[in-house]
C-alpha positions as CSV (number, residue, x, y, z in Angstrom):
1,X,-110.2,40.9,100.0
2,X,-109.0,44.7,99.2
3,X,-111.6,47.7,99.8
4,X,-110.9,51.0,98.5
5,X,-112.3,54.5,98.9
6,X,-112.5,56.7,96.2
7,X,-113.2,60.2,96.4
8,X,-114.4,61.2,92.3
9,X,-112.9,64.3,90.3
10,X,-115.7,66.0,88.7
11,X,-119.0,64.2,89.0
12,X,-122.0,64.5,91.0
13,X,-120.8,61.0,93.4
14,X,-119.1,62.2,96.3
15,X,-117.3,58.5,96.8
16,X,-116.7,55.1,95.7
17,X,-115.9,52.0,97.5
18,X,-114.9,49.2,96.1
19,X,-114.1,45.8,97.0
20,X,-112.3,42.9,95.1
21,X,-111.2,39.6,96.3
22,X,-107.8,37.5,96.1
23,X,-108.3,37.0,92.4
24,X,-109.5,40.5,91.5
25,X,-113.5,39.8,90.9
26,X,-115.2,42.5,92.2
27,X,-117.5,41.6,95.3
28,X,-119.2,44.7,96.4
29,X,-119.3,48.3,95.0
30,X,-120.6,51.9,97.0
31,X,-121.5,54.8,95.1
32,X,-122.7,57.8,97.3
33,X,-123.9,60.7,95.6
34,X,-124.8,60.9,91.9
35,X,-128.0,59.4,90.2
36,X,-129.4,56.2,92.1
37,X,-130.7,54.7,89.4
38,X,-127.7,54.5,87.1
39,X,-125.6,53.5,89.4
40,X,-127.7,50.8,90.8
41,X,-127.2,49.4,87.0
42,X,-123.7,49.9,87.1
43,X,-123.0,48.0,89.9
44,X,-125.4,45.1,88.9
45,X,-123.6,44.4,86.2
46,X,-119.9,44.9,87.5
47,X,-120.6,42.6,90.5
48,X,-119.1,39.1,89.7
49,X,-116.9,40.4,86.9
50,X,-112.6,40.9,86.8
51,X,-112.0,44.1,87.7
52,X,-109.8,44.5,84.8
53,X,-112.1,44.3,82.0
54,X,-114.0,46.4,83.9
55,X,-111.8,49.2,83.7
56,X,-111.6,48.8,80.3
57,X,-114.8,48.8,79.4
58,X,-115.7,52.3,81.6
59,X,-112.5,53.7,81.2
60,X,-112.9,57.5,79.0
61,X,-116.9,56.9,79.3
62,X,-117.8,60.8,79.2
63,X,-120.7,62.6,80.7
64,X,-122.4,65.4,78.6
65,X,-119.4,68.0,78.3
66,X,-117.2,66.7,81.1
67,X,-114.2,65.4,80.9
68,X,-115.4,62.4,82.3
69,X,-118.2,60.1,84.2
70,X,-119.2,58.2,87.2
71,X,-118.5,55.0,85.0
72,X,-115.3,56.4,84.5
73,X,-114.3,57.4,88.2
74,X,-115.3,53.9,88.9
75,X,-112.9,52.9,86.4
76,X,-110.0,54.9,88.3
77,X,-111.1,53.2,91.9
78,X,-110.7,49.6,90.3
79,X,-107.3,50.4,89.0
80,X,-106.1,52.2,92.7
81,X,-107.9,48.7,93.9
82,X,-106.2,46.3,91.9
């Protein structure tokens, strides 16, 4: 297992955690910070999955006019991770 610690670039989460095991699934994920609710969704559907098609699937997800997202910052912790 690998854990990471994330700290995101312009969103309202002040971390992510992540953890994946020996063949990259991701097993748990920690968002502090940020709107409960959509992360909660987030995570329920990343648990389980390769971390790798996660990134590409929330990888340059925006949020209103920023540059970026919590999806995306969660993006950037699974590739540090992996």
């Amino acid at each position: 297992m690998k854990t990471y610690t994330y700290k995101p670039q312009g969103v309202c989460s002040r971390g992510i955690t992540v953890t994946v095991d020996e063949r990259n699934i991701i097993t748990d994920i920690h968002i502090e910070g940020g709107c409960e609710g959509n992360h909660s969704g987030i995570i329920a559907l990343c648990l389980g999955q390769e971390a790798s098609v996660v990134v590409t699937k929330l990888e340059g997800i925006t949020c209103g006019k920023r540059k970026t997202s919590c999806p995306d910052q969660l993006a950037k912790a699974l590739k540090a991770v992996s």
